[in-house]
C-alpha positions as CSV (number, residue, x, y, z in Angstrom):
1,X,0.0,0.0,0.0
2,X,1.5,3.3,-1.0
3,X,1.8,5.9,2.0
4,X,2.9,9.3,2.1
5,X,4.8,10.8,5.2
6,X,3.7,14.2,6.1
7,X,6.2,16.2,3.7
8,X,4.7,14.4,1.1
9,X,1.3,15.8,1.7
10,X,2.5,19.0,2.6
11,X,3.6,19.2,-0.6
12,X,-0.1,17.8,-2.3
13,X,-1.9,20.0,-0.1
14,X,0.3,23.5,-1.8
15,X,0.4,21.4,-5.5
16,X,-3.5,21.4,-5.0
17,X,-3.5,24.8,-3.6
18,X,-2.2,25.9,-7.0
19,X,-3.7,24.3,-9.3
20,X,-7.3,25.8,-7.9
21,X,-5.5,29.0,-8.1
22,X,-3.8,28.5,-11.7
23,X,-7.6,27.2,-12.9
24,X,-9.3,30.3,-11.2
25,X,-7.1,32.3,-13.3
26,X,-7.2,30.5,-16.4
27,X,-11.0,32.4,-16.2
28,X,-9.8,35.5,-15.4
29,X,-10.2,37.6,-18.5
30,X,-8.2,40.9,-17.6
31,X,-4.6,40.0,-18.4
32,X,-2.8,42.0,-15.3
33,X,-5.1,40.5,-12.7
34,X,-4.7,36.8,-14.6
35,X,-1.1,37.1,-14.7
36,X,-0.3,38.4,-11.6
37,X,-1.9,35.7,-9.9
38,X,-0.4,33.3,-12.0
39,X,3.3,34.8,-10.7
40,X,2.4,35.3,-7.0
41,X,1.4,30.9,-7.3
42,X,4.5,30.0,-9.2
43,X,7.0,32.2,-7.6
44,X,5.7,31.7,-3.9
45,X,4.2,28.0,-4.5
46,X,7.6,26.4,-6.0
47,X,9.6,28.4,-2.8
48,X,7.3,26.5,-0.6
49,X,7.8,23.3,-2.4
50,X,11.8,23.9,-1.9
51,X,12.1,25.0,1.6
52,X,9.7,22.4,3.1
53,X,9.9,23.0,6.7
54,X,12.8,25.6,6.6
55,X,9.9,28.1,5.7
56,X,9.5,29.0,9.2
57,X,13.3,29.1,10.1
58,X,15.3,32.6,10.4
59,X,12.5,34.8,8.6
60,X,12.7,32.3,5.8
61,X,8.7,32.9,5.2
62,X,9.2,37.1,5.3
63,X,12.0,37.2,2.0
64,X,9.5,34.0,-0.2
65,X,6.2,36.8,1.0
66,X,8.7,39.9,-0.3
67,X,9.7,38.2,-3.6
68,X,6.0,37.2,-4.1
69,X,4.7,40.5,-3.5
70,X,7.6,41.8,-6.1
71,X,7.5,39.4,-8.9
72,X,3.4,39.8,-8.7
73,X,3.3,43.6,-8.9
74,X,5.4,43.5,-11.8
75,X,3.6,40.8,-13.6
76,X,0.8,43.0,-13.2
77,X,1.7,46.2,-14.5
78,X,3.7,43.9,-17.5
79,X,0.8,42.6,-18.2
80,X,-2.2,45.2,-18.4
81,X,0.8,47.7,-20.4
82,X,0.9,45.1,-22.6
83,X,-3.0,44.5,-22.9
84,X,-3.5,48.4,-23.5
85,X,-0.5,48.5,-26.1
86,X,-3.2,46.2,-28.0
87,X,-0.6,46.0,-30.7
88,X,1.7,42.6,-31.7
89,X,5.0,42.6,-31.2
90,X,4.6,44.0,-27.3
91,X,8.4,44.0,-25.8
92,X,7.0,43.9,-22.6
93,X,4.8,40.5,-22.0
94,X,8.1,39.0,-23.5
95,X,10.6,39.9,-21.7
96,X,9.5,40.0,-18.6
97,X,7.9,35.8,-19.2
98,X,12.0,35.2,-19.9
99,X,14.1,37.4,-17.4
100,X,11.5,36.3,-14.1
101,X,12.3,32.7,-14.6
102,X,16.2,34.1,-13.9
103,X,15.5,36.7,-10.9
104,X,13.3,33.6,-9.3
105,X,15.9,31.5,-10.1
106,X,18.6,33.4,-8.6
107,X,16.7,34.7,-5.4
108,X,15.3,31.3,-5.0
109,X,18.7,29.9,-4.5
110,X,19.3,32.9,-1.8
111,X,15.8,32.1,-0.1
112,X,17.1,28.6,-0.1
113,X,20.3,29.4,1.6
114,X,19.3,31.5,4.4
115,X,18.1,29.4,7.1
116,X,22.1,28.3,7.2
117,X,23.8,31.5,7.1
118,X,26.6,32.4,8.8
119,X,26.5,36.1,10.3
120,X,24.2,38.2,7.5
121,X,24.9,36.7,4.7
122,X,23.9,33.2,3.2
123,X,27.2,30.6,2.6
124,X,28.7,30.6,-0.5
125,X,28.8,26.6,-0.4
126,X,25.0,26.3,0.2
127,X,24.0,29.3,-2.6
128,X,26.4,27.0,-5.1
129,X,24.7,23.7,-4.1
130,X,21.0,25.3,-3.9
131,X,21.7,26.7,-7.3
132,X,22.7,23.5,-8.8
133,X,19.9,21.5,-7.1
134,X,17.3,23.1,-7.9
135,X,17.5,22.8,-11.6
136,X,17.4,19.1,-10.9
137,X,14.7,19.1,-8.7
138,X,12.3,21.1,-10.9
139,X,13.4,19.0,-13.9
140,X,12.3,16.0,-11.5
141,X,9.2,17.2,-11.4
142,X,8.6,17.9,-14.9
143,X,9.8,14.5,-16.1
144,X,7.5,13.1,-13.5
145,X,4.2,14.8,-14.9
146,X,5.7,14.2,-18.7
147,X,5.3,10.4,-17.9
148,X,2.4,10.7,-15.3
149,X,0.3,12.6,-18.8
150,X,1.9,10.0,-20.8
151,X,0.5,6.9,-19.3
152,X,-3.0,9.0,-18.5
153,X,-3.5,9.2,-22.4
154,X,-2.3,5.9,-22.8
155,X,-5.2,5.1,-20.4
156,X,-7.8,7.2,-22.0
157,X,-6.9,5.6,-25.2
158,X,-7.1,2.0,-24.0
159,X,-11.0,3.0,-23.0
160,X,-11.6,4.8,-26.3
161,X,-11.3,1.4,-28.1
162,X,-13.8,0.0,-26.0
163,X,-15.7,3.1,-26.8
164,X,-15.7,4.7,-23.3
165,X,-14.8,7.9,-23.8
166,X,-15.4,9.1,-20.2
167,X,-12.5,9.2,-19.0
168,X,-10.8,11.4,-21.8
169,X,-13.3,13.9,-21.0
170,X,-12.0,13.6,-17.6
171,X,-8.6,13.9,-18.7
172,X,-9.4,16.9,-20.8
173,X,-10.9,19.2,-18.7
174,X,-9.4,22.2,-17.6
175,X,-9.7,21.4,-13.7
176,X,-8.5,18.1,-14.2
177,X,-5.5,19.7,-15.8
178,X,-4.6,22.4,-13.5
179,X,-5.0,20.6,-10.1
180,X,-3.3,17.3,-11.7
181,X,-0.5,19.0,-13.2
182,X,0.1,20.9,-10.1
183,X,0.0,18.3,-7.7
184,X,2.2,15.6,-9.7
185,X,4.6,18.1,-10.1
186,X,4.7,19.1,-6.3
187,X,5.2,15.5,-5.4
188,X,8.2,15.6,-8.1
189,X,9.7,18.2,-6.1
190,X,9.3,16.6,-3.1
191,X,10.5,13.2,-4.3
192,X,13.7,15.4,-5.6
193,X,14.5,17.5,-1.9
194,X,14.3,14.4,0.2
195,X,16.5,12.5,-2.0
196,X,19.7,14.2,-1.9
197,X,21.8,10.9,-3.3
198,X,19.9,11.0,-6.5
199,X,20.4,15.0,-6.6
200,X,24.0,14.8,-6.0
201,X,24.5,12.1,-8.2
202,X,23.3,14.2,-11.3
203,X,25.2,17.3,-10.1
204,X,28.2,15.3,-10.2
205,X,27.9,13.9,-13.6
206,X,26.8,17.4,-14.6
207,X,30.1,19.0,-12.6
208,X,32.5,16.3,-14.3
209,X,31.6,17.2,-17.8
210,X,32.0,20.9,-16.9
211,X,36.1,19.9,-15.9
212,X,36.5,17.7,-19.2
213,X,34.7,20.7,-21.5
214,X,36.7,23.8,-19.7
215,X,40.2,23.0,-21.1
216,X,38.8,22.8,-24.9
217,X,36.8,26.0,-23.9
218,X,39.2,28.1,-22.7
219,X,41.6,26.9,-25.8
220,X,39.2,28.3,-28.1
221,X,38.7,31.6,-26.3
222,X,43.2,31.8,-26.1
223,X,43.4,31.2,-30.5
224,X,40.1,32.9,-31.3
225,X,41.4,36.3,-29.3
226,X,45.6,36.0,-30.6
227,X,44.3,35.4,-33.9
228,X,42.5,39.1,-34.2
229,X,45.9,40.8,-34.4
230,X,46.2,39.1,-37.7
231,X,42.9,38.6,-39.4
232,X,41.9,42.2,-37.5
233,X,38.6,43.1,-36.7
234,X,36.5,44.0,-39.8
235,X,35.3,39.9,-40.4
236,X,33.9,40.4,-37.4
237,X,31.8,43.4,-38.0
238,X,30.9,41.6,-41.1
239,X,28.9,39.3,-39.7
240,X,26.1,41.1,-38.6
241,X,25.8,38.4,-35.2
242,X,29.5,39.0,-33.9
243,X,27.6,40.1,-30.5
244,X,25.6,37.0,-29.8
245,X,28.8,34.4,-30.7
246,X,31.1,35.8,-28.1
247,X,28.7,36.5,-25.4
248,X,28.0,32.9,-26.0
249,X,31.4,31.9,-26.1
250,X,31.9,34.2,-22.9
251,X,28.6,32.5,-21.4
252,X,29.5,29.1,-22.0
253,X,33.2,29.7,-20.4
254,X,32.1,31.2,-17.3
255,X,29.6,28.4,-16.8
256,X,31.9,25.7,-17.3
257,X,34.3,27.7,-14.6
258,X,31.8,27.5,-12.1
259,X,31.2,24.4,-12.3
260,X,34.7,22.9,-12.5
261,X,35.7,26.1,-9.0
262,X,32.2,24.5,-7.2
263,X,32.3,26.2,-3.7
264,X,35.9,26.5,-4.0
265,X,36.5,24.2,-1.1
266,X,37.9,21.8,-3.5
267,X,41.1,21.3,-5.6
268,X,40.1,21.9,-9.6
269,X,41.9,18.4,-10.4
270,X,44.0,20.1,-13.3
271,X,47.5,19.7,-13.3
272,X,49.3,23.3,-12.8
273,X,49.8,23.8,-16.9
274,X,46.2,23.8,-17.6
275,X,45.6,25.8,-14.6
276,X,47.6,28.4,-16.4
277,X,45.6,28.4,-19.6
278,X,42.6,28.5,-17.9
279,X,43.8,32.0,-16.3
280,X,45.0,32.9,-19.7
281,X,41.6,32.3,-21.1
282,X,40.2,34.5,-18.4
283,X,42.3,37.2,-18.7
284,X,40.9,37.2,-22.4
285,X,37.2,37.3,-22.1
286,X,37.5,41.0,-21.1
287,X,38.6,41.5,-24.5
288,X,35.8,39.5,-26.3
289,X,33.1,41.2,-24.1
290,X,34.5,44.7,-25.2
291,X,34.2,43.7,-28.8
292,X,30.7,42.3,-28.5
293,X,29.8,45.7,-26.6
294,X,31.4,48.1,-29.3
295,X,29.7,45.9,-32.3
296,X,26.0,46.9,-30.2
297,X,27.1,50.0,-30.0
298,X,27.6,50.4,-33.2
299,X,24.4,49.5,-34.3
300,X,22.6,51.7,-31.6
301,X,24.8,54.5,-33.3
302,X,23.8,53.6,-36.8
303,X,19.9,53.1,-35.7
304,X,19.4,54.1,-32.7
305,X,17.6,52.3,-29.4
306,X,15.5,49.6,-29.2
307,X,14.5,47.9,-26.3
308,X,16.2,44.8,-27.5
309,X,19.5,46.4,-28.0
310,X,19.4,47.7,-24.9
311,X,18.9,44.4,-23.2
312,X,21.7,43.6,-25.0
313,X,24.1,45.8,-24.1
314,X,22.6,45.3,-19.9
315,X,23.8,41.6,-21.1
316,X,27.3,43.3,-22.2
317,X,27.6,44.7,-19.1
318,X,26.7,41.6,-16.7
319,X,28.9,39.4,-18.7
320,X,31.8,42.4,-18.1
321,X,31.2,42.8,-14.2
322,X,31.9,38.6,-14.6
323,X,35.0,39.0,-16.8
324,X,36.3,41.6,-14.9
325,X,36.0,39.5,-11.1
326,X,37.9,36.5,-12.7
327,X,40.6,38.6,-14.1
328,X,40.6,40.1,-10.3
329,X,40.5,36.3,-9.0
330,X,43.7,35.4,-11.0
331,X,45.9,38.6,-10.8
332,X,44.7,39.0,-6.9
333,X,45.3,35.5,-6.1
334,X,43.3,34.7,-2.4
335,X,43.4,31.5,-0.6
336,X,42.5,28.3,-3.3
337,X,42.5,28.8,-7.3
338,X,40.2,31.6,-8.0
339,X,39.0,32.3,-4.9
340,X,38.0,35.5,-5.3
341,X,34.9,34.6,-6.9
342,X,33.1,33.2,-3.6
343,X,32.8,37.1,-3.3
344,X,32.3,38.3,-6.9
345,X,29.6,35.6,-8.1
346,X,26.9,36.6,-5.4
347,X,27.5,40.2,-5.3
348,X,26.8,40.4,-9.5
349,X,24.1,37.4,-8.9
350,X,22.2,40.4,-6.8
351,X,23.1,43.1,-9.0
352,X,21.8,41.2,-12.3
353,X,18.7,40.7,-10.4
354,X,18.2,44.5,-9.4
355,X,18.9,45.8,-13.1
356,X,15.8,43.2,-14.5
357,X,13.7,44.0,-11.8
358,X,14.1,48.2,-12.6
359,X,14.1,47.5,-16.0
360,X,10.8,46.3,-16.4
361,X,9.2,49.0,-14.1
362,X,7.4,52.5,-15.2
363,X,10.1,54.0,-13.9
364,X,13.4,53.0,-15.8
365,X,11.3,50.9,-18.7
366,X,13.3,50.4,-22.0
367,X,10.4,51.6,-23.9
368,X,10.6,54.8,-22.5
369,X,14.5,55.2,-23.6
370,X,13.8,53.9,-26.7
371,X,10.9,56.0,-27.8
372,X,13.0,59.2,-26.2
373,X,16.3,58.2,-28.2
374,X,14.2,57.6,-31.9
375,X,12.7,61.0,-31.1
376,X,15.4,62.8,-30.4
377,X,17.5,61.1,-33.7
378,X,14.9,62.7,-35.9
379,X,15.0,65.7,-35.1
380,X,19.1,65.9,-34.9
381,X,18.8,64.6,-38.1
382,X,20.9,61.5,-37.7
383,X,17.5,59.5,-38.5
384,X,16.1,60.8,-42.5
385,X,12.6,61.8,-42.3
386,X,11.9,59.1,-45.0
387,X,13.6,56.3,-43.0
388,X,11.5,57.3,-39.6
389,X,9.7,54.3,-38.1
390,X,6.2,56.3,-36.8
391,X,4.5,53.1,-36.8
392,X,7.2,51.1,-34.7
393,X,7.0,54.8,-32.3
394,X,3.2,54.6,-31.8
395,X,2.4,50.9,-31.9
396,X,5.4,48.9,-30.8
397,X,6.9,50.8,-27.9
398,X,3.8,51.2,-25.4
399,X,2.2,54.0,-23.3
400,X,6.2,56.0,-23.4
401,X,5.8,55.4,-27.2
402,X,2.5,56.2,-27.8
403,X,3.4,59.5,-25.8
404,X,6.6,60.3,-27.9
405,X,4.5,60.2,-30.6
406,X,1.5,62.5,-29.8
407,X,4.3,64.8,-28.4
408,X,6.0,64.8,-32.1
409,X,2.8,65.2,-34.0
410,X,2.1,68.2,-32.0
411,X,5.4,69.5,-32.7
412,X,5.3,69.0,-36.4
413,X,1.8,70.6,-36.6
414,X,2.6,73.5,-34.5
415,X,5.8,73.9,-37.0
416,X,8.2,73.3,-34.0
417,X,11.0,71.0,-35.4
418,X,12.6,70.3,-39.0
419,X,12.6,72.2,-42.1
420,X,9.6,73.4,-43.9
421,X,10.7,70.9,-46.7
422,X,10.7,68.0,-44.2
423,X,8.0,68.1,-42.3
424,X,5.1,67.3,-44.5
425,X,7.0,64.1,-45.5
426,X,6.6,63.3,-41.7
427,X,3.9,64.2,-41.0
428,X,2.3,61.9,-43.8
429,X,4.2,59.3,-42.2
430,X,2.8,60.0,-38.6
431,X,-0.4,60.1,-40.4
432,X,-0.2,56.9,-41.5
433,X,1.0,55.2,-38.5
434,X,-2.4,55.9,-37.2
435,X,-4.3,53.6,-39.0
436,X,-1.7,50.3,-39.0
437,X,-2.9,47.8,-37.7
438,X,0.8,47.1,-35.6
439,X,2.6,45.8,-38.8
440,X,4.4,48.9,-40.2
441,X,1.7,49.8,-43.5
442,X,4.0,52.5,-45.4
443,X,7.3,50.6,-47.2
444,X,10.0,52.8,-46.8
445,X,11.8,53.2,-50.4
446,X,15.6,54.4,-50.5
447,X,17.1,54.3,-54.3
448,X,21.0,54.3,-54.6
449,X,21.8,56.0,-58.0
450,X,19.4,57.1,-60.6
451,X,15.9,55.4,-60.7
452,X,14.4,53.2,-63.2
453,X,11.8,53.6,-65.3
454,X,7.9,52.4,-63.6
455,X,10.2,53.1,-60.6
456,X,7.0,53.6,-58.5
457,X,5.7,50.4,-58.5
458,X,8.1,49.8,-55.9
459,X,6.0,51.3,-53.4
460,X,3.0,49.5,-54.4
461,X,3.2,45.9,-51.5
462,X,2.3,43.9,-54.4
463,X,6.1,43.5,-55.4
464,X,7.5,41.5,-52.5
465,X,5.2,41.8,-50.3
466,X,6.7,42.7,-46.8
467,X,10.2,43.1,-47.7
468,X,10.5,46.9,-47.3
469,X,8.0,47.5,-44.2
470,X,9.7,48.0,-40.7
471,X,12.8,48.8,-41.6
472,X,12.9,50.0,-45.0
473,X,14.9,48.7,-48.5
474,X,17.2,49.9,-50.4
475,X,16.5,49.8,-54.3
476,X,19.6,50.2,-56.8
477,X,19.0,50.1,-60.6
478,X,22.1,47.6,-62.5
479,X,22.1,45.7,-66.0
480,X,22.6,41.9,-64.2
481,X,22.1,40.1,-67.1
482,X,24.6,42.1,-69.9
483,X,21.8,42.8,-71.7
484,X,21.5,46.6,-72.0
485,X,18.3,47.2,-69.5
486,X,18.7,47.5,-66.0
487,X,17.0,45.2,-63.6
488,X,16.5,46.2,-59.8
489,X,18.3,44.9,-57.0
490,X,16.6,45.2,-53.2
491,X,18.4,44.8,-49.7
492,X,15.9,44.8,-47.4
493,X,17.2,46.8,-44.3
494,X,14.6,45.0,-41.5
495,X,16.0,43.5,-38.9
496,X,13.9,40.1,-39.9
497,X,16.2,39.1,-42.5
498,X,15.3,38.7,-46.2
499,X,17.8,37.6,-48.9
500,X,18.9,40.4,-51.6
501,X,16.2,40.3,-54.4
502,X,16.0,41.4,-58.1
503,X,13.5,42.7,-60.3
504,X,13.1,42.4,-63.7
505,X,10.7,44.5,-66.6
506,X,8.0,42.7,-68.4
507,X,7.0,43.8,-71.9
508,X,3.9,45.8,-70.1
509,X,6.5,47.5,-68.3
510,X,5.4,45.6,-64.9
511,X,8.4,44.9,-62.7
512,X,8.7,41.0,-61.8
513,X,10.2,39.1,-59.0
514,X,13.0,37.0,-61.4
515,X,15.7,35.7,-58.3
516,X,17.3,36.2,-54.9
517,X,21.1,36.0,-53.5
518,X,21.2,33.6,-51.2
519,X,24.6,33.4,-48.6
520,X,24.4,37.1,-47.8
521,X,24.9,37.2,-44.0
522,X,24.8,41.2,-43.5
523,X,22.5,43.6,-45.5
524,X,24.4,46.6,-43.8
525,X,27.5,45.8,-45.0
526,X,26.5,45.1,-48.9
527,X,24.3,48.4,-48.7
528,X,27.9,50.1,-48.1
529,X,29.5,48.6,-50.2
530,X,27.1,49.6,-52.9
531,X,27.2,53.4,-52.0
532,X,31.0,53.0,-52.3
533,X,30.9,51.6,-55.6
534,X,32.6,48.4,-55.0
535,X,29.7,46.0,-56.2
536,X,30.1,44.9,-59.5
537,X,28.5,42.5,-62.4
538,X,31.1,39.5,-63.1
539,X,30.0,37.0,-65.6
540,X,30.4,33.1,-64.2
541,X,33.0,31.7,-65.1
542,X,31.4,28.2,-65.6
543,X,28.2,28.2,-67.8
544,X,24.9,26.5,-66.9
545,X,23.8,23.7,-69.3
546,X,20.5,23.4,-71.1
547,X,19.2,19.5,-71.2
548,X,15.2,19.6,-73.0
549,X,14.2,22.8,-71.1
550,X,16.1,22.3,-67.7
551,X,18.9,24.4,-66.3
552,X,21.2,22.7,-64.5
553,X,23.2,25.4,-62.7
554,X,27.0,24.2,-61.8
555,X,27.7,24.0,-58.1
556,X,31.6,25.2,-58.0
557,X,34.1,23.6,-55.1
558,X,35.9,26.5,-54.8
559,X,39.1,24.8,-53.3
560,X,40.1,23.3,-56.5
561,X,39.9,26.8,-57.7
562,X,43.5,28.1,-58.8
């Protein structure tokens, strides 16, 4: 007979508590109020799962009740901004779904190490194995609903073919779901806390492959970083995705370092050589991080703010404060290998955690330096008129956007910023933005050179449908095919990617989609290089072949190539 000791249904009794909740606010209809609720049973529900009876130790209870209170207030105030921006493409909802699963995450492990603490401050042993375990123990209590659903359906089925279909309306219903879910997944967790063998045995396995995969990590990071002296830095500004590879490559480093340094009660196991290039690696990341910083900055130069390069350069700047404390641990040797960190990691855990809470308030909200900084780009003229996004300003960048916007459509009526030439150009566009629907309506049309002739069918949506909306095209008028009439390339300047396209002129003098360059990784850089003159036509040097009305195009291996 299965019986339960009294953790076990302690932990029922809060999985049943939240799957009522969870299924009461699967009816609410306003989104802040639905959402909020849904954070304040997650967030404090899954602390209560972890702690067990260490809740009432220490004043345990008082910081799971603070982070509720926090994480809900946000999630309501995320939630009905977004429902009142009423447009797709909300930045808000988004971002805050992603960066609360990290500040629970990160507090949870503090919450989890405070009925230990030493003096006023949690140990830096029981934040390192909390932080590890609980990724383990919530997995355990995924994988146990995954196969609990699994062998539910299998049930179901079994009674289907005997044409009882009772029980899969059972199984479908959305109370059934909610309260099952919720309760299988708290006895998960609580199979997962009392079993600390099972725990430990995964971290270790986890932990080992972090000290076989640190060496060929850090070797990477050493020949990727001497080699930039030589191949220099324009490949890498080429790309058009330097930013996200070396934060990875950062990322992925300082991961595998914690887990080979652990508490740092513990020898790494390396033999002094490797040691060494370990520190040499982290003496490097610095350097990558800098790059990857200077290449977002150089797009927020070129374009200006967006909410989502702004997150990226708050991820620039985390990843520094890490790069920086384990060049600190290395040259400031203290104690064991890299000791230093046992400081450094908790201080910048808290600080990360700060920055995403503020970040997603009213107060210091990325929309609101986003829609400030377009703004203010216009009208120092570093943005064109014709190149302004008013429907990204009014529709995409909430209540601060919606704001900037009536503020600049005020301004341009009353005659209060621009030229006389330029401001009936905008204030079309403004016009405009009025009436999208949230997908930018008005295709934004820049021609390098001279234009062709039926050149204004180009700002009809019927050729190419969305290619030029968002963030514009770039047209430019060239004889591809050596045949005396110019056809019409188009570089889409959006930052959803579309492959260079070409046009060519029907006898009705329509303009038809013919082909597309595939293998193009950044627009930017071939729109340059097409101002400065340095695209040209070359014929192929192989011929295709003509076989009863196919083409068969050759496919060059360009090593054999003298």
């Amino acid at each position: 007979m299965l019986t339960l000791n009294r953790s076990a249904k302690t932990s029922l009794s809060i999985g049943l508590a939240q799957g009522l909740l969870l299924w009461l606010a699967s009816v609410i209809a306003e989104p802040g109020m639905k959402f909020a609720l849904v954070t304040a049973v997650l967030v404090g529900g899954i602390n209560l799962l972890l702690l067990g009876d260490n809740i009432r130790r220490r004043g345990t209870g008082w910081l799971v009740l603070g982070l509720t209170v926090v994480m809900t207030a946000i999630s309501g105030w995320v939630f009905w901004e977004g429902d009142d921006t009423g447009r797709p493409g909300n930045w808000l909802p988004g971002s805050w779904t992603c960066f609360a699963v990290v500040i629970t995450y990160i507090c949870t492990a503090f919450i989890l190490s405070w009925p230990t603490r030493e003096g006023r401050a949690p140990r830096y042993e029981d934040l390192f194995r909390h932080a590890w375990d609980t990724v383990f123990i919530v997995l355990l209590g995924l994988l146990l609903n995954a196969v609990f659903w699994a062998l539910l359906l299998l049930w179901g089925s079994l009674f289907k073919m005997l044409g009882i279909v009772a029980l899969n309306k059972l199984f479908s219903a959305d109370g059934f779901i909610y309260v099952a879910s919720a309760m299988v997944f708290a006895l998960g967790v609580n199979m997962g806390r009392d079993n600390d063998r099972v725990i430990g045995l995964l971290r270790g396995i986890l932990l080992t492959l972090c000290r076989v995969l640190l060496p060929l990590s850090a070797l990477i990071v050493i020949v990727f970083t001497f080699a930039l002296p030589f191949t220099g830095l324009a490949p890498i500004w080429a790309t058009g995705y330097s930013t996200t590879i070396m934060l990875c490559l950062v990322a992925a480093n300082l991961f595998l370092l914690n887990g080979v340094f652990q508490d740092g009660a513990q020898n790494s196991g390396y033999p002094v050589w490797l040691l060494r290039m370990v520190d040499l690696c982290l003496l490097c990341l610095p350097v990558l991080v800098g790059l990857a910083g200077y290449s977002t900055w150089l797009r927020i130069e070129q374009y200006g703010l967006t909410p989502s390069r702004l997150l990226a350069m708050l991820l620039v700047g985390v990843m520094f404060a890490h790069s920086l404390a384990a060049v600190w641990a290395v040259i400031v040797p203290k104690g064991q290998w890299l000791g230093r960190l046992r400081v450094s990691n908790p201080a910048i855990a808290l600080m990360t955690v700060l920055v995403l809470l503020v970040i997603h308030t009213p107060w210091l909200s990325p929309l609101q330096f986003s829609a400030q900084n377009q703004v203010q780009r216009l009208i120092e003229g570093k943005t064109p008129v014709e190149r302004f996004d008013a429907d990204t300003l009014r529709n995409r960048l909430g209540a601060p956007g919606r704001q900037a916007y009536e503020a600049l459509l005020a301004q341009v009526e009353q005659g209060q910023v621009l030229t006389p030439e330029a401001r009936p150009m905008l204030l079309k566009r403004l016009k405009e933005a009025e009436t999208s629907t949230g997908h930018s309506s008005e295709r934004v049309i820049e021609w390098i050179g001279p234009k062709v002739e039926g050149s204004e069918q180009f700002d009809t949506p019927q050729i190419g449908g969305n290619a030029c909306r968002g963030g514009g095209c770039v047209l430019w008028a060239v004889d591809l095919d050596q045949d005396g009439q110019d056809e019409v390339l188009r570089v889409s300047q959006s930052d959803r990617y579309d492959a260079p396209e070409f046009f060519k002129r029907d006898a009705q003098g329509s303009w038809q989609l013919v082909g597309r360059y595939e293998g193009v990784e950044n627009a930017q850089a071939l729109i340059e290089k097409i101002r400065q003159g340095d695209v040209k036509v070359v014929k192929p040097r192989y011929q295709s072949l003509q076989v009863e009305g196919v083409i068969l195009d050759p496919q060059v291996n360009h090593t054999l190539e003298p």
